[in-house]
Each structure stands twice: as C-alpha cells, then as structure tokens.
N, C-alpha and C positions, 0 to 999 in steps of 0.2 A: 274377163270373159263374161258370156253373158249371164249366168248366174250368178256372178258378184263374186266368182274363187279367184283371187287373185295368180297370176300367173305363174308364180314362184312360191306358192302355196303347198304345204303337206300334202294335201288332196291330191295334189296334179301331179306333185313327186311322185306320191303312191301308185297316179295309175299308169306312168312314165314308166315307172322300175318296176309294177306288176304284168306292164305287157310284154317288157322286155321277156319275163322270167318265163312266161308263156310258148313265147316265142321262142324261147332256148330249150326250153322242154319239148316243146314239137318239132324242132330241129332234130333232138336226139333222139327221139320216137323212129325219124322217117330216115336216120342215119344206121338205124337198128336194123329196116327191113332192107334197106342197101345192102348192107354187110351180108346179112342173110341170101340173098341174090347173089352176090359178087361169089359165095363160099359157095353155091347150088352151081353157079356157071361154070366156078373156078376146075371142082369136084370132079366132073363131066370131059375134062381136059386129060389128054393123056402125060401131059408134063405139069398137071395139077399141082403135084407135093414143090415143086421148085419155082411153080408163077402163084401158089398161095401167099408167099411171104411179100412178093412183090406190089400184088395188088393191091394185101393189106394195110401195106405203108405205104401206097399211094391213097389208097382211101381215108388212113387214119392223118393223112396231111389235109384231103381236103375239106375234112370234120374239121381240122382246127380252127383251120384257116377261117372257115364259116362260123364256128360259133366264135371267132373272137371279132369277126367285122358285123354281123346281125346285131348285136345290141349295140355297138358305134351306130350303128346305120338307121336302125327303129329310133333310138334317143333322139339323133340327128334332126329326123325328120316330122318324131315330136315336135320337139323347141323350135321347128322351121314354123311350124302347122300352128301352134300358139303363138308366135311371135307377129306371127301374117295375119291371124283372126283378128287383130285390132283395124289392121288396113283395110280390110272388109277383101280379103283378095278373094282367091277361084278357090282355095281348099281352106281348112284347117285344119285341129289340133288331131282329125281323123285321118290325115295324110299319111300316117307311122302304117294305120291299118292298110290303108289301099293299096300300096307298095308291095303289103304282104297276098295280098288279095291276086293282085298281076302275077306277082312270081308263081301263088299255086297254079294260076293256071296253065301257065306257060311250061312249068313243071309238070303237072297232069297231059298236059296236050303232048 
C-alpha cells in the first residue's frame, strides 16, 4: 500500500477488525431505538399484549441476521478495496466505509 504497510500487516488487521467492531456497535445502538419505536407503536394497538411478542421476534431475527452478515460484508469489502489498490482500480481499501455510507443514507431517507 502506499505507505509501505504491507497488505496482510498487523496495522491493516487492526483497522479491518476495529471498523468492523464499530460497525457492530452502531448497528446495535440503531437496533436499540428500533425496539424502542416498535414497543411505542406496538403499545398504541389495542391487540398490543398479543402482537408485542410477535413483533419482538420478528425484530430480534432481523438484529441477528444483520449483525452476523455486516462484519462478513465490511471484511469482505475491505480485502476487495486492498487487494484492488495494487491495480490502481476506481476504489480502494475505503470501499468497506462507503458501503456503509450508501446504507445510512438510504436508511435516513
């Protein structure tokens, strides 16, 4: 790379598996105010007590399911983004970020 760290270097590890942890953290930050909403909307409903249990394990599936394919998916596209920075392609080893970049927005909007 062009600082001379080699690709497969401690360094690059570290900041591989510190963005992942990042990214798992503020998953479950924004999985917090979900629940929070789902439990206000749910509340509100007059068959509340018997669609609370429902929604929760639909919810607590789609937590999983997301935090165990986001750090496959960040990693991924790490080691895509470093592996491409030799061939001088269109992105590199900042690819893992932009991805996350797109989703918030698209999540926001």
């Amino acid at each position: 790379m062009r600082a001379g760290l080699e690709p497969k270097s401690v360094w690059v590890r570290v900041l591989n598996y510190g963005a992942q942890l990042v990214i798992s953290i503020l998953l479950g930050g924004n999985f917090v105010t979900i629940q929070v909403m789902v439990n206000a909307y749910v509340a509100t409903r007059a068959d509340g007590g018997h669609v609370l249990a429902l929604a929760n394990g639909w919810l607590a599936s789609a937590q999983a399911f997301v935090r165990a394919t986001s750090p496959l998916a960040t990693g991924s596209l790490f080691t895509l983004g470093v592996e491409s920075e030799s061939d001088h392609a269109m992105f590199g080893r900042s690819l893992a970020f932009d991805h996350l970049a797109v989703i918030a927005a698209v999540c926001c909007i």
